[in-house]
C-alpha positions in Angstrom: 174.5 373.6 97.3 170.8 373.4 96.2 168.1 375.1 98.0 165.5 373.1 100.3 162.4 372.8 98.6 159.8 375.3 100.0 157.3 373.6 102.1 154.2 375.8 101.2 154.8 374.4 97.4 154.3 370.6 98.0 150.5 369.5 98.2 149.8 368.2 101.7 147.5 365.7 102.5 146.1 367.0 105.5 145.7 370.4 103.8 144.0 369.6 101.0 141.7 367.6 103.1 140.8 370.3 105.3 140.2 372.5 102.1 137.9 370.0 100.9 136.3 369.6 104.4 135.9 373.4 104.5 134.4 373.6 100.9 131.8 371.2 101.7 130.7 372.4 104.8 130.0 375.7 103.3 128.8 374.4 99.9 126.9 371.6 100.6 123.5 372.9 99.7 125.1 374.6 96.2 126.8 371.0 95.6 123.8 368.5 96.3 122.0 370.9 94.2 124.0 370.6 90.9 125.2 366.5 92.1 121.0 366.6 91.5 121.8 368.2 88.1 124.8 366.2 87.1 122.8 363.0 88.0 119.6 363.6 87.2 120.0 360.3 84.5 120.5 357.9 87.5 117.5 359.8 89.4 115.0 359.6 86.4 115.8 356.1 85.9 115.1 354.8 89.1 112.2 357.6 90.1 110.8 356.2 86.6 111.4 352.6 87.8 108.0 350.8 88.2 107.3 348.8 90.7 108.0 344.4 89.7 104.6 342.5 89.3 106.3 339.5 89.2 109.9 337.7 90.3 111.9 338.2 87.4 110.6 342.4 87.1 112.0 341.9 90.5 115.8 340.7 88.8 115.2 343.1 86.6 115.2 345.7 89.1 118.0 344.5 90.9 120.0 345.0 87.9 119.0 348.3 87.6 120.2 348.8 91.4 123.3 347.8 90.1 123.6 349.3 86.9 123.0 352.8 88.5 125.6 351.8 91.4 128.4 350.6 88.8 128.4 354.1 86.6 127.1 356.8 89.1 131.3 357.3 88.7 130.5 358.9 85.4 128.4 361.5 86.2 130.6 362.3 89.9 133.3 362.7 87.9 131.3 366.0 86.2 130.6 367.1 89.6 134.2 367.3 90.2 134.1 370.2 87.8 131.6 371.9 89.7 133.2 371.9 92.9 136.8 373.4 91.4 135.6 377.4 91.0 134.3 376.7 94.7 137.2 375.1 96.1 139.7 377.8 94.0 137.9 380.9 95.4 138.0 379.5 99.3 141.4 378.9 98.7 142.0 382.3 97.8 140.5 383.4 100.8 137.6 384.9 98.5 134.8 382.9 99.1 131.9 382.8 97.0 127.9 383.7 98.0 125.8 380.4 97.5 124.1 381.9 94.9 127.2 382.3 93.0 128.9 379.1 94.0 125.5 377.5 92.4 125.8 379.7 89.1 129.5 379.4 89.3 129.2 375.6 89.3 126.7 375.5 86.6 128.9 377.2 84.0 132.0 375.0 85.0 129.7 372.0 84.5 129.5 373.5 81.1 133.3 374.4 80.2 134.2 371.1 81.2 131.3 368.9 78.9 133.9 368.0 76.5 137.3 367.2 78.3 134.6 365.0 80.5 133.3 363.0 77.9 136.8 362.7 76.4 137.8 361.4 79.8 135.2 358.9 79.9 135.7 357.5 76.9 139.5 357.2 77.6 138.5 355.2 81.4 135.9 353.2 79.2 138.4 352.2 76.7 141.0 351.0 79.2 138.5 349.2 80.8 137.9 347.1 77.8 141.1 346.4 77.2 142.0 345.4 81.1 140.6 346.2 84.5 143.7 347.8 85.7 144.1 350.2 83.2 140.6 351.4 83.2 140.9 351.6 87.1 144.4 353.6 86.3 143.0 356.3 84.2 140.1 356.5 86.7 142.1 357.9 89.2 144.8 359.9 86.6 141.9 361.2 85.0 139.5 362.1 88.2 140.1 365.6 88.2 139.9 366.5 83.9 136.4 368.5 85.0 138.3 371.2 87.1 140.9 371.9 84.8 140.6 375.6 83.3 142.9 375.0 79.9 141.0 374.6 76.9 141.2 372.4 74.0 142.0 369.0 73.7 144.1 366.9 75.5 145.2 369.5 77.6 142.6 369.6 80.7 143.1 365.1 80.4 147.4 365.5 80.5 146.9 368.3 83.5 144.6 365.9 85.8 147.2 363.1 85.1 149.7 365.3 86.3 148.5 366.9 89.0 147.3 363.4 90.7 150.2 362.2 90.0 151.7 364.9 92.5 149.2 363.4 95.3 148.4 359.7 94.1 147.9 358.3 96.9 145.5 360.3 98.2 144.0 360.5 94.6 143.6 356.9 95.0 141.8 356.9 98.1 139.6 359.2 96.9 138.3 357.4 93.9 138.3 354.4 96.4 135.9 355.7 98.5 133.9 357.0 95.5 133.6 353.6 94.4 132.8 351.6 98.0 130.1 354.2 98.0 128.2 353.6 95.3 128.7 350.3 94.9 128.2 350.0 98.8 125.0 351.7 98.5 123.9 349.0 96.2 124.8 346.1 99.2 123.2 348.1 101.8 119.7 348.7 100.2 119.7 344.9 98.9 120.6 343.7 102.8 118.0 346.2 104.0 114.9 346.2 101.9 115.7 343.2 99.4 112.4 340.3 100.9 113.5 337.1 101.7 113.3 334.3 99.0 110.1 333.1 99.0 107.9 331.0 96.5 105.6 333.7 95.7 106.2 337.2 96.7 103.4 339.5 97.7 102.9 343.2 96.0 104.0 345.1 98.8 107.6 342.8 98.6 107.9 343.3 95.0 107.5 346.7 96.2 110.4 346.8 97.6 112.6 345.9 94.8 111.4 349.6 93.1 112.6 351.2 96.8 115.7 349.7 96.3 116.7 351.2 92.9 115.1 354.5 94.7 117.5 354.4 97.5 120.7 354.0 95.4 120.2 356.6 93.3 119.6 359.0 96.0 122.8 357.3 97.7 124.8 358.2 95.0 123.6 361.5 94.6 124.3 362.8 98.4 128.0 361.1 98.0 129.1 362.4 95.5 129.7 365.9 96.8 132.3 365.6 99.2 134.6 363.3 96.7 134.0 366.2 94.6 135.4 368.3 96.9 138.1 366.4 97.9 139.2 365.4 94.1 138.8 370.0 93.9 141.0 370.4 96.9 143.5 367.8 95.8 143.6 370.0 91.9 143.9 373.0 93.0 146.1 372.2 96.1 148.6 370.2 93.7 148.1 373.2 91.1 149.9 375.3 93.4 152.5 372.8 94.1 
């Protein structure tokens, strides 16, 4: 007769959420800090952004509202990697000192440069080929920056596997990620986007440049609690 499974080995939902609750509410300030760092692309592009002189600047800008809200995923997914040493060490019931979460953080981001971009590439490629399968190893791949294995594949085949353990709420995750930036985009056009008009005056062309401004800063104070839930749900399923 086998054995029950033991119930402290399977990766709960509601545990790994309140881990990921926990390490944002303590890390929050550590976390924007190096989301600021991870994204600072998206925030020079759209600090950088000049303000339209005339309706089509004003698509252009638009687009660049978009742009920024389409692959802000890119750069979250790196923050994911930050969060993990975090996350680990509160699960251990050692915490860390924000200074050391920061630096912690920091060298993580480093470690996991390459099994990032290799994850990237791998989404991207899938993405050519189909939607699906790009959307697929988005979610089987959200977690390659926490991994501590080195060399290649191995950090890319251990996120696959360990989301695999808690799909579902992988999915979400990446879900939410997505609604997020992308609904950061909907909300600043519906707020601060002018109504047509023949000719638009300089303080409504103005308003195109906040627009891009606003996203970017959006997407920057999301990320960090995905990034601690996509950390929670590694770690957590690690153990599983």
């Amino acid at each position: 007769m086998s054995a029950p499974p033991r119930t402290d080995a399977i990766a709960q939902p509601a545990q790994i959420l309140r881990l990921a609750l926990r390490a944002y509410l303590r890390y929050a300030v550590p976390l924007t800090l190096l989301a600021g760092a991870v994204l600072a692309p998206w925030l020079a592009v759209a600090l950088t952004a000049r303000a339209p002189a005339d309706p089509a600047g004003a698509q252009v800008a638009l687009r660049t509202a978009w742009l920024l809200g389409a692959t802000a995923w890119i750069g979250q997914l790196l923050l994911v990697g930050a969060a993990a040493p975090l996350v680990r060490a509160l699960d251990t019931g050692a915490p860390l000192s924000q200074l050391r979460a920061l630096s912690g953080g920091a060298r993580q981001l480093a470690r996991a440069a390459v099994p990032w971009l290799a994850a990237v590439a791998a989404i991207a490629l899938g993405g050519l080929a189909l939607a699906l399968p790009g959307l697929a190893l988005l979610v089987l791949l959200s977690t390659t920056a926490a991994s501590t294995r080195s060399g290649l594949p191995a950090p890319l085949a251990e996120s696959a596997e360990l989301v695999r353990r808690c799909f579902p709420l992988a999915v979400a995750a990446v879900a939410a990620l997505l609604v997020i930036d992308l609904g950061a985009v909907l909300l600043a056009q519906a707020l601060l986007r002018p109504p047509p008009a023949a000719k638009l005056r300089p303080e409504q062309l103005a308003m195109f440049r906040r627009m891009v401004e606003v996203v970017a800063i959006a997407i920057v104070f999301a990320a960090p609690p995905i990034a601690a839930l996509l950390a929670a749900l590694h770690a957590r399923a690690a153990r599983a």
